[in-house]
N, C-alpha and C positions, 0 to 999 in steps of 0.2 A: 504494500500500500504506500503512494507516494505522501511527501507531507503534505499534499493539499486535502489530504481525504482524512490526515490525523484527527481525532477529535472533530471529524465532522459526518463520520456515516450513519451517528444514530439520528442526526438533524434531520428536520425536513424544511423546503423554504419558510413554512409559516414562522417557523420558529426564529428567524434571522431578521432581525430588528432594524429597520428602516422609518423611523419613525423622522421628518422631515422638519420636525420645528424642535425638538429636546437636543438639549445641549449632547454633542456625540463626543468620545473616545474613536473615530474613525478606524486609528488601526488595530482595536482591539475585537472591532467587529470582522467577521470573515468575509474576506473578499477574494475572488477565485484570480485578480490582477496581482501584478508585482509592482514597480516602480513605473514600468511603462505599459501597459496592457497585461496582454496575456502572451504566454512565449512557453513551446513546451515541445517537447517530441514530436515527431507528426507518427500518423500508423491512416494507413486507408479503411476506411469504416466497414471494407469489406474482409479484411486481415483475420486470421484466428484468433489473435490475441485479445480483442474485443467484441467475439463473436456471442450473441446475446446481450452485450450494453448497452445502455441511450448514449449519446453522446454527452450526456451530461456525467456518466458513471464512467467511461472509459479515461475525459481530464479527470474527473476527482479519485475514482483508485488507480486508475493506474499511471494517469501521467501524460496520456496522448492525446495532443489533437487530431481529431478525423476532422474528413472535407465536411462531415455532417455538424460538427460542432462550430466549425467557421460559419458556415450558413446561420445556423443557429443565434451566433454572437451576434453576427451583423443583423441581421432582422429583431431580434430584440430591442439596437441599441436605437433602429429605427423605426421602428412600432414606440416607442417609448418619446422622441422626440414628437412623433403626430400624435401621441394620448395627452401629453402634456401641453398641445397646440405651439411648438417650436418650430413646428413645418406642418404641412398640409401636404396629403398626394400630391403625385406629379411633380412636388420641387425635387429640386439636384441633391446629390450626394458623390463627392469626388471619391476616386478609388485606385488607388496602384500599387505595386510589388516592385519585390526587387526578384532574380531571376533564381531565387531557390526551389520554386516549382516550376520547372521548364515543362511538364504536362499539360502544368494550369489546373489541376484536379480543384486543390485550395484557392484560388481565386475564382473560380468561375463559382464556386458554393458561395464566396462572398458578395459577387455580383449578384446571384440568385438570391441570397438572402435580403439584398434592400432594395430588388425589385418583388419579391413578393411582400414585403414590406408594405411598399405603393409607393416608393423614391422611386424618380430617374437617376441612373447610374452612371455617371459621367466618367468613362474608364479611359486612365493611363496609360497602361502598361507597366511596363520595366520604367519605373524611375527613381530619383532619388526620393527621401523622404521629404525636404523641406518644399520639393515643387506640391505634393497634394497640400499642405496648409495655404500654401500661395496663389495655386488656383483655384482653393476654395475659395480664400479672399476676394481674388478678384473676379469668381463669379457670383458672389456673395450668395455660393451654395450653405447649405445646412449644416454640413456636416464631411470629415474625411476622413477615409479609412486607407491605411497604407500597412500592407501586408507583408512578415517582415518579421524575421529575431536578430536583425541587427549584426551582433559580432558574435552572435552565437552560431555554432557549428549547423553545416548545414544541413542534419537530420533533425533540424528544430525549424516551427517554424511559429509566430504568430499576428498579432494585428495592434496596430496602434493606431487611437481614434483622436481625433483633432476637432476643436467645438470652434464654431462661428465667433465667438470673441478672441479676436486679436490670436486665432490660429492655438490656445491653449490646447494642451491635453485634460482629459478626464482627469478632477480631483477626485479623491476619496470618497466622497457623498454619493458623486456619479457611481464611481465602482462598485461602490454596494448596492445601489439600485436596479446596477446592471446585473450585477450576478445573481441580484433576488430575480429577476424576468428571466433571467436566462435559467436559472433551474427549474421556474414555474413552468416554463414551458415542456406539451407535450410533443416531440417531434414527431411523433406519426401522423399529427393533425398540421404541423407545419410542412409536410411533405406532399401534404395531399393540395396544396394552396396554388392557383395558377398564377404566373408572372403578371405583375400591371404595370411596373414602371419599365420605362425603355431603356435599353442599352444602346449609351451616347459617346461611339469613339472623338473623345477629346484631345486624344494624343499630340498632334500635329501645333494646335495651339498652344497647350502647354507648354514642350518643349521649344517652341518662339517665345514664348514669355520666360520661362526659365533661361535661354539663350540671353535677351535681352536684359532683364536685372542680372546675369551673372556679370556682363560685359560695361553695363553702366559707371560710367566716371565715378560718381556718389555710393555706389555700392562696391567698385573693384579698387575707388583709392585712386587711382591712375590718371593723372591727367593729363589733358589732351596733347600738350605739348612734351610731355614724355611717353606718350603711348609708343611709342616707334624703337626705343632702345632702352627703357628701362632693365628687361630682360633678356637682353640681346644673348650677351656672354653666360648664358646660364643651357647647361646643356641637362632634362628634364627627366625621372622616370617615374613615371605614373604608375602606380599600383591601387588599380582596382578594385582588390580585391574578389575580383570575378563577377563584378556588383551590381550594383544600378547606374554607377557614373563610368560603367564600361564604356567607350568611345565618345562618349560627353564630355566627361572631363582634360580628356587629351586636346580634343577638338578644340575648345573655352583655352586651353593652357596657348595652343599654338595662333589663338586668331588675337589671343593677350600679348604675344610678340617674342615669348620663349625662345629661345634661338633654337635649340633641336628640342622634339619630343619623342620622348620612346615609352610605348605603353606594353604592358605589360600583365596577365593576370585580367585580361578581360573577356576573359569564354563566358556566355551566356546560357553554359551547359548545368547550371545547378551547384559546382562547384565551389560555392561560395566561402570568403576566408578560408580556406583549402591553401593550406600554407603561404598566403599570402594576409594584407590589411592587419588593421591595427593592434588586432588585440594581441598578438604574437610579440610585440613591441612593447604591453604595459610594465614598466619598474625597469626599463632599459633604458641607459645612457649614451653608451658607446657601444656600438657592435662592431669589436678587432676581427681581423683574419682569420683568427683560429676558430672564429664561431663560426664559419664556411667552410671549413674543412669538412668533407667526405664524409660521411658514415658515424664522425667524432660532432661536427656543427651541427648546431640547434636548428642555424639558418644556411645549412647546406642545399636544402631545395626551394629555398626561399627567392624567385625569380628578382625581384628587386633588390635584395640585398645583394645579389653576387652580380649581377646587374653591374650595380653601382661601383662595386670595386674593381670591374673588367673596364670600364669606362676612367674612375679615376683614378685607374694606374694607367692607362692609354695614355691619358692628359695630363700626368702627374707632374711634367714643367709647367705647365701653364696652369695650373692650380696655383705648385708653388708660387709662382708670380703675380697670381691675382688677377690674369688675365680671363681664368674663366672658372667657372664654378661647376660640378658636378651635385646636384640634387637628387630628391624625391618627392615626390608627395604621394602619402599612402593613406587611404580610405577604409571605411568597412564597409560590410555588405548593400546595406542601405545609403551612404554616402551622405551621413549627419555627422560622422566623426572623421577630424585630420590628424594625422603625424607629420611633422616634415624634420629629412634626412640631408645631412650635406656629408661628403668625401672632404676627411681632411689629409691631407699627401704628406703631412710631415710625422702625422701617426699611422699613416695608412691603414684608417679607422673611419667607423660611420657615425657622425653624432646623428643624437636622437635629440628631438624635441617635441615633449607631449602638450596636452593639453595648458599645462602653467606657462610653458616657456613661451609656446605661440599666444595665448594671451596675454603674456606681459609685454613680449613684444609689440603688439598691435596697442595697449596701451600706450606703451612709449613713443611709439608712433604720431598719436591722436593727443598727446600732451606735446608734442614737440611742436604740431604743424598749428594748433591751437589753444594754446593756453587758457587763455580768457574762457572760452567756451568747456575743456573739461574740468579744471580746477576742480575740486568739489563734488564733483558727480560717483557715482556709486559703480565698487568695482565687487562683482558679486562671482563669488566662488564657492566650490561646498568643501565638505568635511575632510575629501579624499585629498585636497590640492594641501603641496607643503605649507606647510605654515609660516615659511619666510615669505609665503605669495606676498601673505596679507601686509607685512612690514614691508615690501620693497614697491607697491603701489602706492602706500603713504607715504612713503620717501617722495614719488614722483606728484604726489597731491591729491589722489583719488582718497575717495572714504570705502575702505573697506567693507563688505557685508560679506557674512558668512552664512549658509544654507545647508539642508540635509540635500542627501545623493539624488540626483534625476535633474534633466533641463527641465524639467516641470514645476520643479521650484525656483528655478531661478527666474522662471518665465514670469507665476507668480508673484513674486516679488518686484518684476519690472512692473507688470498691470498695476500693483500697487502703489508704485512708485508715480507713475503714470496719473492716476485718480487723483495723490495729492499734485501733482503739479498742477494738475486741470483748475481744482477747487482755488488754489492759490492765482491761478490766471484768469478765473470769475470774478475772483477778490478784487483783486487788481483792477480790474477793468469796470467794476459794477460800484467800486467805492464805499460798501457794505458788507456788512457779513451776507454771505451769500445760501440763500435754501439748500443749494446744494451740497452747505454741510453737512449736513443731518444723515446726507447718501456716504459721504466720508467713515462718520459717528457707525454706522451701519454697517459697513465694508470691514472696519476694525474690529469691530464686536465678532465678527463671523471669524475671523482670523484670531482673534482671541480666544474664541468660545471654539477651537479648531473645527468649526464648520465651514469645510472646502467644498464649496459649490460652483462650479463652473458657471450655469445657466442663471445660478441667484447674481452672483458676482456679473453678467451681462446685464442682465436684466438693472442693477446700478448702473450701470455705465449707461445705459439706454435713456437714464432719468438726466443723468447727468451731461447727455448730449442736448437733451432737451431745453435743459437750464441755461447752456453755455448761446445753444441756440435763441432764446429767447432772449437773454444779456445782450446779443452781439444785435440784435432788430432795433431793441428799443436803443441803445446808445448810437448807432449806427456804426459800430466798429466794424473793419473789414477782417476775414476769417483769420484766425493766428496759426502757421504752422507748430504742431507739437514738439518739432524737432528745437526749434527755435529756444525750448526752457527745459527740455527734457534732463532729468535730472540722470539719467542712467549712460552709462560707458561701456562697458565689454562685461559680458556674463560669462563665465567658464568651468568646464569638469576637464579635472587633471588627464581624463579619460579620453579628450579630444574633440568634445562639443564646446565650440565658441559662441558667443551670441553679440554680434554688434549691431546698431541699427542697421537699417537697411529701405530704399524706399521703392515702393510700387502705386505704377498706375493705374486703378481698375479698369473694369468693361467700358464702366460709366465714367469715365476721364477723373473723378477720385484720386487724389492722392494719401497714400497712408503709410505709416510707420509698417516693417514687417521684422520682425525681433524672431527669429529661427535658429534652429541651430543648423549650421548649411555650410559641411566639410569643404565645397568648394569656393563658398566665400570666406572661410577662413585659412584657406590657403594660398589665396590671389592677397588678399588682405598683408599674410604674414610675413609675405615674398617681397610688396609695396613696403613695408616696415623694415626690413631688415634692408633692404638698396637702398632706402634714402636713409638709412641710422648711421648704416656701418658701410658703407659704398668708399669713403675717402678714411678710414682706417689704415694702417698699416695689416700685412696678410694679416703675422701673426695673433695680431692684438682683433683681427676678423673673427676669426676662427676659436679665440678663446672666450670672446663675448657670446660669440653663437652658443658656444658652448655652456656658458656659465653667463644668462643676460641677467641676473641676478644673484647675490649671495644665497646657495641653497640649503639648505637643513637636509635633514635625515629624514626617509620616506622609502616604507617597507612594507609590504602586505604578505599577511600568509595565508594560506585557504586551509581550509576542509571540504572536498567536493561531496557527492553524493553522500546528505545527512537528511534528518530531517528535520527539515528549516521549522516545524511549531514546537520544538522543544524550546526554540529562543526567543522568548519576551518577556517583557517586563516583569517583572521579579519571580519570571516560570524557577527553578529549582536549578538550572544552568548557568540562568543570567546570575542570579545572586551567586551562584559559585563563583564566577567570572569575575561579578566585581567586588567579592572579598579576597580573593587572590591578586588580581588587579593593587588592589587597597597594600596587603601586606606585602608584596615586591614591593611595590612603589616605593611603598615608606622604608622599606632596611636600605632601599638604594637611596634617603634624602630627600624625594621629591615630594611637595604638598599635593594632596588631591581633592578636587571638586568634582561631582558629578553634575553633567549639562545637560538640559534638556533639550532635544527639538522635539518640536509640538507636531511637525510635519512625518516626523518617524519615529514616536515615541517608544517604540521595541530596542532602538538602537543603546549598547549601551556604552557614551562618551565620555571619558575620565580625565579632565583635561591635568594635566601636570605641572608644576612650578618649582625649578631647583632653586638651591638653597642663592645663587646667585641672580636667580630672574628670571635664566633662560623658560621660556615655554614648550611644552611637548600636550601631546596626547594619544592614548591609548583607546579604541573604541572596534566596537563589535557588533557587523552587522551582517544579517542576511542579505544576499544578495536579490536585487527585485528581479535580474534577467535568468542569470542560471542557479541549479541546484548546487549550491554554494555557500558559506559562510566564512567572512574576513576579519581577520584580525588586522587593524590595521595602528601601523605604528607611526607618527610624527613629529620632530622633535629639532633639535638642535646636532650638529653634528659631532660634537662632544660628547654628549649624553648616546651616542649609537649604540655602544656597548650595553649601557642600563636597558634601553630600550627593547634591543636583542633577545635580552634575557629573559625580562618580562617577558616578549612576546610570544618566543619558544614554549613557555608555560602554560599561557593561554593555548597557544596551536594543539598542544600535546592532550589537554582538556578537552579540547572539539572532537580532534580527532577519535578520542576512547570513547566519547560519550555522546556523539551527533550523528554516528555514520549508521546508514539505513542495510541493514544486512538483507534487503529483499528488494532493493534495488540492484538492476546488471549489471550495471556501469561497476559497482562496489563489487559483486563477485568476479568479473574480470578481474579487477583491482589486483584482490587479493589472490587472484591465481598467477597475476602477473610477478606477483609479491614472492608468491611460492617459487618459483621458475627461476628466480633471482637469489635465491638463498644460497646457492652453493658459487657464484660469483657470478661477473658480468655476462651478459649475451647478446649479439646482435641482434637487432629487430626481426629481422627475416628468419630465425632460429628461434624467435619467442611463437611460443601457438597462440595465434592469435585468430579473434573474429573479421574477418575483412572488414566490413562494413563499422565495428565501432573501437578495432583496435588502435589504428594509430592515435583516434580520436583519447581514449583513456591512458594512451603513452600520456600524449601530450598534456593532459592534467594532473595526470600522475607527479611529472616533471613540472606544473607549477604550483604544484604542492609541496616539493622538496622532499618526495619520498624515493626517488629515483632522479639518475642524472647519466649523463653521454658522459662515456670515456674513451681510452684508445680500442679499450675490447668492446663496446656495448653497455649496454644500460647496465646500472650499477645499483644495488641498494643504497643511500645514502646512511648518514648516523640516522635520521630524525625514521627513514624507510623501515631498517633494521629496527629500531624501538618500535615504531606502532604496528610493526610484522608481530612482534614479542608480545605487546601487550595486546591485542588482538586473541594471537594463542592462549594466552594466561584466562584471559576472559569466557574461552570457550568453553 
């Protein structure tokens, strides 16, 4: 049984509490979503494995989505927008994937599903994820579903849904309303339902609007007069990831003026992050030589990485020189998240830069070329990003804010942001306290009282266009753009989601803010930032700011894959083990502790740290919302690594004894892999493995630090050897 079914198969929906006005605990009510949708195995509803399930029993015991339960999602989430009068038949609903179902099986159930709904279904295709919130915008459809697990392997797959305000995802409220419809339902009476909405290929449009805001001056940075050679000397490799910005992105990179591009990792065969895009890259700095080495490298088959070092040893004088640069830019499946790679020739090594480093750069950027304008403005990052982010953006003048995991809060947070600058530019202009405080008063209370409501939170802003409207008649002010007082700057997860503004035109000639997270506009963005920062640098002094564009702290995660994720909340019997262990390290190593709360993921448990000298760290433990995962995640100062280490080893060692689901596959692989390894290393192709999900369980095996590549083969590590022992011991 997976953990979504733990403690929930004597339930039935009545029992699951949706009560729409009483103050909620969101996450301690069940909700079938993680951080961004739903994201899970896929299995054909026709398979043995689910032979006699609804589709509603097959995700909750055992873990899969069938094509029957995509359908299912989708028509619920839009039968629920027309019950509640947020659409009416016949209006749009955007729709697109990225290509991990090359069948189509799972998309065509989710077209089905919000045409028997009674939505028209305005289909994509293969694209990236931040184009459906952007066509939805601009065709001020209902609603958009983009089909999709992201950086997750690609025997997973699921769906992320995007609400008519300002392009949000589903908060918590939504989710639980959604998962109550969606269990309520019976599928044999949705099967039997004939199609009424039309299927509307949008494709061609979209991708010209997408083309056009990728390429716009105000969204790519680029101005006219350097469009022509900003990027001349930079020779390109695009990694795909197999994805949705297969042959888009290259396209966008070479019409932006890249001097060569070479793409790479863009089959449209299903393949997706199949040793390629970002996540293979998270907690890496540099990737040396020896990590491409043969049968011994991580990144032996990794087409870009080796890529890279065949090209910048090619060019390795004119690196050295300065004359031209050797890149990357690398994507995941869906093409919301960036990495960018440079070849440095004097370590004949690949820096890496994640999520912090491309948003601090792009800050620095947007503080250099305007002062006046970002001063002051909010630089939002979450939990996962080092902790020296937040100190080296106040260095350059931005106000720090700090967020739990997902661009859905940080999105949150800008709408928020957004509200108060509105009410203050009513003030302003109206010379009075303005009515539409009271919608402010309102907006906070819900965010107080953690009641995350998408469509409440529209439904204020809808009052509050009204007001600003009615202000600008009677004084006869002319319209003000938002951008103009916008208090927000760069949004970012260490993970590789960026968020800067961004502006579009609608259908109806509208112009409006679009705040996304859009790998390739933070890639075009970060490439503009770093040529005009460090363009007239000396090499060396290039190459080591790249490397290090701010002083960085200590930043480490450790996993435990296949567990089950409801043993871990709020003061369940693990969490308080965690953080009284937590508590006693802390304290024999010195450090003061405070426990933090976030309201947005109050399961999480964050310990933030203070040594005896000031420095800051912390220590925090969360499930993961996309895969069957749990993180221990370490942050701190780079003195304190060692303390940090320790602790966190302790914690990992705790998960792993006490979280792992012995009736999950993925886990009896594991441990046969485990077995197999006991009497010393073995090459992959000597380990018995399942085709279909062994390499997939090397490879987390390996970022769990239970196993690691040597000159012979995979090796037990110390931490492998222990939880192989203590495993036995327990049996």
């Amino acid at each position: 049984m997976s953990d979504l079914a733990h403690g929930l198969s004597l339930l039935t929906p009545k029992q699951i509490s949706k009560s729409p006005t009483k103050k909620t605990d969101t996450a301690s009510e069940f909700r079938i979503q993680g951080t961004d949708g739903i994201r899970c195995e896929v299995k054909a509803s026709y398979s043995s494995e689910v032979t006699g399930l609804t589709p509603q029993e097959a995700f909750l015991k055992l873990g899969f989505i069938t094509e029957e339960f995509m359908e299912l999602y989708a028509y619920a989430h839009v039968k629920r927008l027309l019950h509640e009068g947020k659409a009416k038949a016949g209006d749009d609903v955007v729709v697109g994937w990225d290509p991990r179902d090359p069948r189509g099986n799972f998309t065509s159930a989710v077209v089905s599903g919000i045409c028997k709904a009674g939505a028209n279904a305005l289909i994509l295709g293969v694209v990236p994820t931040p184009l459906v919130p952007m066509y939805m915008l601009y065709k001020k459809a209902y609603s958009g579903f983009m089909v999709t697990a992201s950086h997750n392997p690609k025997d997973q797959n699921g769906i992320k849904i995007f609400s008519s305000f300002r392009g949000l995802k589903l908060l918590p409220e939504n989710d639980l309303t959604l998962t109550c419809d969606v269990l309520d339902i019976d599928f044999s009476t949705l099967g039997k339902l004939s199609i009424k909405g039309k299927r509307i290929d949008s494709r061609r449009e979209a991708l010209k609007i997408f083309h056009q805001f990728s390429l716009a001056p105000e969204n790519t940075w680029i101005s006219p007069e350097r469009a022509n050679h900003i990027f001349k000397d930079i020779t390109l490799v695009v990694d795909a990831a197999n994805g949705s910005l297969s042959g888009i992105a290259a396209e966008t990179f070479r019409q932006a003026g890249f001097g060569k591009v070479i793409e790479v990792n863009a089959k449209l065969n299903g393949d997706v992050n199949l040793k390629s895009g970002v996540a293979d890259l998270e907690g890496k700095t540099l990737i040396t030589a020896d990590m491409t080495q043969k049968n011994t490298g991580i990144f032996s088959e990794h087409l870009a990485i080796t890529k890279l070092f065949e090209l910048g040893r090619k060019n390795r004088i004119t690196v050295t020189e300065g004359k031209k640069k050797v890149c990357g830019a690398v994507f995941d499946a869906d093409g919301d998240r960036f990495y960018r790679l440079e070849y440095d020739a004097s370590k004949d090594a690949i820096i890496v830069l994640s999520g912090d480093e491309t948003a601090f750069l792009q800050a620095s950027y947007l503080m250099a070329t305007d002062p006046k304008r970002y001063k002051g403005k909010r630089y939002i990052n979450t939990v996962e990003s080092d902790l020296s982010t937040a100190v080296a953006v106040e260095k350059l003048g931005f106000r720090p804010v700090l967020t739990s995991v997902g661009d859905k809060w940080i999105l949150l947070k800008i709408a928020t942001l957004m509200a108060e600058d509105r009410i203050r530019e009513i003030k302003k202009s109206s010379g009075s306290k303005p009515p539409s405080a009271k919608l402010l008063k309102k907006w906070k209370g819900m965010l107080e009282n953690n009641y995350l409501d998408v469509t409440k939170f529209h439904e204020l802003e809808a009052k509050l266009d009204f007001f600003a409207k009615n202000n600008k008649a009677k004084k006869n002010i002319a319209s003000s753009n938002e951008n103009n007082y916008f208090s927000f700057a760069i949004g970012s997860e260490e993970t590789g989601h960026n968020i800067t503004n961004g502006s579009l035109t609608l259908e109806d000639g509208c112009r409006i803010s679009v705040l996304l997270g859009n790998g390739l506009k933070s890639a075009i963005n970060t490439f503009v930032a770093t040529q005009l920062l460090l363009e007239s640098k000396p090499v060396r002094t290039y190459f080591s700011t790249l490397a290090n564009p701010f002083p960085s702290g200590f930043k480490q995660t450790l996993y435990a894959y296949y567990v089950k994720k409801d043993l871990f909340k709020k003061n369940s019997l693990i969490w308080n083990r965690l953080k009284q262990s937590v508590h006693e390290e802390a304290q024999s190593k010195g450090f003061n502790l405070r426990i933090t709360n976030f309201p947005e993921e109050p399961d999480m448990l964050y310990i933030s740290l203070t040594s005896k000298d000031g420095g800051r760290g912390a220590v925090f433990v969360r499930n993961s919302g996309t895969e069957n995962k749990i993180g221990v995640n370490l942050r701190g100062s780079k003195k304190d690594a060692a303390k940090l280490k320790s602790i966190g080893q302790q914690v990992v060692k705790t998960l792993l004894s006490s979280m792992k689901d012995p009736e999950n596959p993925f886990y009896k692989l594991e441990q046969d892999i485990l077995t197999q390894l006991k009497g010393g290393p073995m090459q992959a192709a000597k380990l018995k493995l399942k085709k279909a999900t062994g390499g997939r369980v090397l490879s987390e095996m390996t970022k769990q630090k239970l196993i690691g590549l040597t000159t012979k083969g995979y090796a037990l590590t110390p931490l492998g050897k222990w939880h192989r022992s203590e495993q036995n011991r327990n049996r």
